[in-house]
N, CA, C and O of each residue as an XYZ file, in Angstrom:
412
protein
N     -33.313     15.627     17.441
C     -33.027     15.001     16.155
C     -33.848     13.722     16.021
O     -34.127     12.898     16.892
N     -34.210     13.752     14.567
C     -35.222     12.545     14.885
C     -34.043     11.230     14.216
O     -33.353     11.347     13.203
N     -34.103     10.132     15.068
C     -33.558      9.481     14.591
C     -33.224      8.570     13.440
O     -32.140      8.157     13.029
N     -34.911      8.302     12.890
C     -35.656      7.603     11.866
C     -34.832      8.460     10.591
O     -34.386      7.991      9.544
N     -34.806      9.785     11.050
C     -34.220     10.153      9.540
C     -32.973     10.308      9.468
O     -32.500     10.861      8.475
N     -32.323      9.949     10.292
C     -30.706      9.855     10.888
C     -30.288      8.805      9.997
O     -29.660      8.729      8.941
N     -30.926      7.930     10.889
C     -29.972      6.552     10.126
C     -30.981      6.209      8.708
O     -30.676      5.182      8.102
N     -31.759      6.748      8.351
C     -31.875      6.828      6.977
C     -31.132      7.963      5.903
O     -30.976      7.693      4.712
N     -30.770      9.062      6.417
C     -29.603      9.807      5.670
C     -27.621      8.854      5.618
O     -26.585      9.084      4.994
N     -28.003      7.929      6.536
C     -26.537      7.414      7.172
C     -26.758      6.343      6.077
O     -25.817      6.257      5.289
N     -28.066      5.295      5.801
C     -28.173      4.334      5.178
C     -27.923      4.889      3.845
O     -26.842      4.615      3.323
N     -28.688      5.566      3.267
C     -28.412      6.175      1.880
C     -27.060      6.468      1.248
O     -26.665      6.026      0.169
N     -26.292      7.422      2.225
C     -25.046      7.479      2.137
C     -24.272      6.595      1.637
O     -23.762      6.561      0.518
N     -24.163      5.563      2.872
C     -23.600      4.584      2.819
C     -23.851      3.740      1.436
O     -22.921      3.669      0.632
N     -25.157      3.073      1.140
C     -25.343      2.913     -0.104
C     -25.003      3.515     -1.032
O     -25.412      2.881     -2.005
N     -24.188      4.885     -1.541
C     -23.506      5.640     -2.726
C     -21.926      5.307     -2.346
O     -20.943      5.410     -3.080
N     -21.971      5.029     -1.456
C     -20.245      5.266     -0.983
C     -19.944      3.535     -2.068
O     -20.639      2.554     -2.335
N     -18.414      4.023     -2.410
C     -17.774      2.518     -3.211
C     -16.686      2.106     -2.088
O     -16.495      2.889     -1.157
N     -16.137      1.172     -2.142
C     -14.881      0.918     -1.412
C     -15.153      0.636     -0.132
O     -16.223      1.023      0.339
N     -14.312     -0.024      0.585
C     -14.194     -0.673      1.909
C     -13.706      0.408      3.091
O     -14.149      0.370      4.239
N     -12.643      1.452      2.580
C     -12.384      3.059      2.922
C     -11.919      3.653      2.100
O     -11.161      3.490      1.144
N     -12.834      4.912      2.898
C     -12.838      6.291      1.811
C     -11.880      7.433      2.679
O     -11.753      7.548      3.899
N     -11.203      8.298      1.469
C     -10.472      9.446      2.191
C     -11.707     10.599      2.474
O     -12.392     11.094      1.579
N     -11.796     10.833      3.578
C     -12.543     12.235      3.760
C     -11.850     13.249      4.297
O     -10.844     13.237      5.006
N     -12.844     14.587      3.658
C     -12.171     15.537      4.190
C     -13.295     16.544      5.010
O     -14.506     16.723      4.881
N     -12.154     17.151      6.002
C     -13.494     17.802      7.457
C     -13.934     19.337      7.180
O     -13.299     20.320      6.799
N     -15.162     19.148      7.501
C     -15.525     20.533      7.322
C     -15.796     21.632      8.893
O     -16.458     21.188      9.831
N     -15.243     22.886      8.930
C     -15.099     23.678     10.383
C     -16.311     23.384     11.053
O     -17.133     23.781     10.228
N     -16.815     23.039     11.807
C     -18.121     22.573     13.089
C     -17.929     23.709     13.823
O     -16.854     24.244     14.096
N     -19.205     24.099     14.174
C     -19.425     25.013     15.645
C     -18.175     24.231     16.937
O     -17.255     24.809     17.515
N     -18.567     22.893     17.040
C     -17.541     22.298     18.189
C     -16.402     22.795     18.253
O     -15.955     23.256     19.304
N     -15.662     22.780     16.983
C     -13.996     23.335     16.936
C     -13.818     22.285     15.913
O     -12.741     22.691     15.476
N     -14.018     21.474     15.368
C     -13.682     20.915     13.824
C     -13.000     21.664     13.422
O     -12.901     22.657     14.144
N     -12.312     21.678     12.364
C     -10.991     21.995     11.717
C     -11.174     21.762      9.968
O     -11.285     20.602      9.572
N     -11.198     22.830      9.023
C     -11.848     22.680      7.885
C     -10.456     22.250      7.253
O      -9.403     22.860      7.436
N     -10.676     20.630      6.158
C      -9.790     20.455      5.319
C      -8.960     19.146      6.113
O      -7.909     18.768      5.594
N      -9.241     18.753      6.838
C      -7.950     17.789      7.453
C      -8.721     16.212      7.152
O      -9.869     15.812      7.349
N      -7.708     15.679      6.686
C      -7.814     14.361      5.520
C      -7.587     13.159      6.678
O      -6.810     13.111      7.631
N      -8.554     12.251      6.206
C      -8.286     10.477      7.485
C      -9.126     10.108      6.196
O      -9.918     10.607      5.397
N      -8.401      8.814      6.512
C      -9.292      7.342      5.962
C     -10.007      6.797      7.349
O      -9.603      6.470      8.465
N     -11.276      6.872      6.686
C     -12.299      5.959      7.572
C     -12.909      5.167      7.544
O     -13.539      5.558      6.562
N     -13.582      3.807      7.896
C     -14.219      2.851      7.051
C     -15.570      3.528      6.495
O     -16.027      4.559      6.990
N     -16.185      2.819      5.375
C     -17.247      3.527      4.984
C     -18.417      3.637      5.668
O     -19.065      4.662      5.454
N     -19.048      2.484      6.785
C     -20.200      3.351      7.700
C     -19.722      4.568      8.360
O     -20.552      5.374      8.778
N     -18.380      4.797      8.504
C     -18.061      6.277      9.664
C     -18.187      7.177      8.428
O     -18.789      8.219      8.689
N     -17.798      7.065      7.194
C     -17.822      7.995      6.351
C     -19.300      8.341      5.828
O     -19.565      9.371      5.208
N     -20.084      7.496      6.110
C     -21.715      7.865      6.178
C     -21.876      8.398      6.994
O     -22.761      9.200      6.692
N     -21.562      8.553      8.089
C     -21.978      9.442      9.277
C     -21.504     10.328      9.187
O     -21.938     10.745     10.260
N     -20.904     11.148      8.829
C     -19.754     12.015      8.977
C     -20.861     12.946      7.662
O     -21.102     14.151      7.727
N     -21.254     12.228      6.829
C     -21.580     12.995      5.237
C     -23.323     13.109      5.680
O     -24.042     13.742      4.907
N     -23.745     12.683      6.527
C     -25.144     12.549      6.799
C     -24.980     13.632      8.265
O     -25.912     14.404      8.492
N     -24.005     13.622      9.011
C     -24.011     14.735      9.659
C     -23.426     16.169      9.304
O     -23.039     16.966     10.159
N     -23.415     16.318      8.397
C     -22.453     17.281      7.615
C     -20.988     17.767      8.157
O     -20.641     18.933      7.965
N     -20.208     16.917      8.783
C     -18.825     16.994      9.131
C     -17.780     17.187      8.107
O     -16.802     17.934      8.074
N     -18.362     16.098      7.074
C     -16.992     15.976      6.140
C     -17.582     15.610      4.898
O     -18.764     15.297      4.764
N     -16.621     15.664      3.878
C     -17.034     15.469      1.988
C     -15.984     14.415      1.682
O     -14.862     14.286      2.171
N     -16.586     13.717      0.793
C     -15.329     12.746      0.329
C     -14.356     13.596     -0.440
O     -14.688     14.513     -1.192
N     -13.015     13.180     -0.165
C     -11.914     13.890     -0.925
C     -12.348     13.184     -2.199
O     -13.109     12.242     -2.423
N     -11.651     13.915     -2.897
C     -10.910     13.955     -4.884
C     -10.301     12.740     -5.056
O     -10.202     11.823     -4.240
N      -9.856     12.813     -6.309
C      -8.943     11.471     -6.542
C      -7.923     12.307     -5.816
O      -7.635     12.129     -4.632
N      -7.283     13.418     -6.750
C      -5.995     13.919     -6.744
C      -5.785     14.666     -4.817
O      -4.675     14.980     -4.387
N      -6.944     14.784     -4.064
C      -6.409     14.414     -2.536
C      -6.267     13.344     -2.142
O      -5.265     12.984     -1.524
N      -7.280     12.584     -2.429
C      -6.875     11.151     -2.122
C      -4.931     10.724     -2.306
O      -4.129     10.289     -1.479
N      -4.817     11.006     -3.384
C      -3.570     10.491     -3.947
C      -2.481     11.440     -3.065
O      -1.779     10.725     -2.349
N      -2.212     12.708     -2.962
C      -1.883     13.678     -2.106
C      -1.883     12.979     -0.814
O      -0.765     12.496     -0.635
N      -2.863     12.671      0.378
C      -2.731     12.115      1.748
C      -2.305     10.680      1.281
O      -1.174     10.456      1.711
N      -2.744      9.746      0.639
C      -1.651      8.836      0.665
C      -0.178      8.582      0.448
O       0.434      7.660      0.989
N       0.421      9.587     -0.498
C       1.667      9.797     -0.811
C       2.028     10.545      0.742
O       2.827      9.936      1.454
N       1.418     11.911      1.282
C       1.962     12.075      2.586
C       2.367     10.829      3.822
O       3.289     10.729      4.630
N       1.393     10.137      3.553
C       1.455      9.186      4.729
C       2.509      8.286      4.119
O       3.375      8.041      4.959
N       2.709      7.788      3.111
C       3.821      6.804      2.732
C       5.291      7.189      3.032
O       6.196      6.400      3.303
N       5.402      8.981      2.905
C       6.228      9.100      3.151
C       6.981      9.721      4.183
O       8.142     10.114      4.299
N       5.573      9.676      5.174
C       5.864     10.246      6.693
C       6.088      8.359      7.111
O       7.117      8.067      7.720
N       5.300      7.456      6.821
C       6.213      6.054      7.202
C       7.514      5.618      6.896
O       8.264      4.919      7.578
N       7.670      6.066      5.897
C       9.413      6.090      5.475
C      10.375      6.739      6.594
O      11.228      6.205      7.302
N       9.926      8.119      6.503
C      10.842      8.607      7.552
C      10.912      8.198      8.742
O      11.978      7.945      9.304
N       9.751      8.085      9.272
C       9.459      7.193     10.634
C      10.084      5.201     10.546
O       9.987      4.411     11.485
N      10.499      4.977      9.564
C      11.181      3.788      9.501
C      12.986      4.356      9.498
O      13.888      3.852     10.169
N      13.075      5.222      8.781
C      14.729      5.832      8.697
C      15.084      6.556      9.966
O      16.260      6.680     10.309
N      13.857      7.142     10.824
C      14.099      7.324     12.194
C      14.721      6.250     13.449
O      15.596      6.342     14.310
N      13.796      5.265     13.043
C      13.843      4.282     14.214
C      15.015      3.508     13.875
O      15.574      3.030     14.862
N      15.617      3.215     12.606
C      16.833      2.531     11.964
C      18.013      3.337     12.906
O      18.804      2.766     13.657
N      17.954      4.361     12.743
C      19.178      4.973     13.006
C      19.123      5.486     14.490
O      20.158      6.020     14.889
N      17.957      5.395     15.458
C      18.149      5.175     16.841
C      18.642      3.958     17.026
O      19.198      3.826     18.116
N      18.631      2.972     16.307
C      18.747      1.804     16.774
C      20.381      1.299     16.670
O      20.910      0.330     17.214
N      21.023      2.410     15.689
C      22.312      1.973     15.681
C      23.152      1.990     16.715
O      23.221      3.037     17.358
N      23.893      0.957     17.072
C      24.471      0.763     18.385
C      26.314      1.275     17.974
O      26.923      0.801     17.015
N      26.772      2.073     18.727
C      28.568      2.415     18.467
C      29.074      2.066     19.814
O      28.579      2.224     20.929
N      30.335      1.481     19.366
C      31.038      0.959     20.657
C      32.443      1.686     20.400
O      32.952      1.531     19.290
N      33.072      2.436     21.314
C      33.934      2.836     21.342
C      34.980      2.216     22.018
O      34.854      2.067     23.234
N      35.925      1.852     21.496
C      37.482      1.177     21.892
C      38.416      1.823     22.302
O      38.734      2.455     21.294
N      39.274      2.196     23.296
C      40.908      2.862     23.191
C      41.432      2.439     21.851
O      40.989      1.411     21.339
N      42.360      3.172     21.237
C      43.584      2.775     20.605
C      44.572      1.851     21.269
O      45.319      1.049     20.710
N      44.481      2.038     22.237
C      45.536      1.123     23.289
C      44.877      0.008     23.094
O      45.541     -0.982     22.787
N      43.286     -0.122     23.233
C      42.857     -1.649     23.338
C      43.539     -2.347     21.589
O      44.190     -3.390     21.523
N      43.260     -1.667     20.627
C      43.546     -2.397     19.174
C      45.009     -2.393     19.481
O      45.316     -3.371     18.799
N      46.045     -2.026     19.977
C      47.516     -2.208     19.584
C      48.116     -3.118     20.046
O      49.191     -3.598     19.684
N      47.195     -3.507     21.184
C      47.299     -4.914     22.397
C      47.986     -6.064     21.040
O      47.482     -6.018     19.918
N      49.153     -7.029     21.353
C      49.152     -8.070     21.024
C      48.452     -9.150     21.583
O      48.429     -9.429     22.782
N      47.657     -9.985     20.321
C      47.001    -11.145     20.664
C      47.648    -12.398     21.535
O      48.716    -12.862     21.137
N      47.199    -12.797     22.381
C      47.668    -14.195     23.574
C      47.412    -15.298     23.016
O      46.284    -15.748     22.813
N      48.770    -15.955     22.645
C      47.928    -17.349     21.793
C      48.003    -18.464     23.190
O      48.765    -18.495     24.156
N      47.147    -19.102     22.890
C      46.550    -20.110     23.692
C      46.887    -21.624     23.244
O      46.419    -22.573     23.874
């Protein structure tokens, strides 16, 4: 691979790309890549990725799709950890019927 035209397909890229990160989406690779699976990446990785032919920038309406997933896989993962965290203490009945010792 020649490199000269590497990081000039990577520079170009990068120069069309808007935003600080972009949603991309992956395309199947000989390696084992996986066609369709959505990450935010900063935009030089998303030049590389589009200059190596890995991945395409998602849509608005995926874009909007993986962010709503992720907002609301953090939700649950916040309503998870809430409710491990709840602590129960169990008492006898005998302990509550106890009369109080005044002092």
């Amino acid at each position: 691979m020649d490199l000269r035209s590497y990081y000039k397909k990577v520079k170009e890229a990068e120069e069309q790309l808007q935003g600080e990160y972009l949603v991309m989406v992956s395309f199947a690779t000989p390696e084992g890549g996986k066609d369709g699976v959505k990450t935010e990446v900063p935009r030089r990785l998303a030049a590389q990725l589009i200059a190596e032919g890995r991945a395409r920038i998602a849509s608005d309406d995926e874009a909007i799709l993986f962010y709503d997933a992720n907002r609301e896989a953090l939700l649950q993962h916040q309503q998870d950890e809430a409710a491990r965290r709840v602590q129960v203490m169990v008492i006898p009945s005998s302990e509550l019927r106890k009369p109080k010792e005044r002092t």
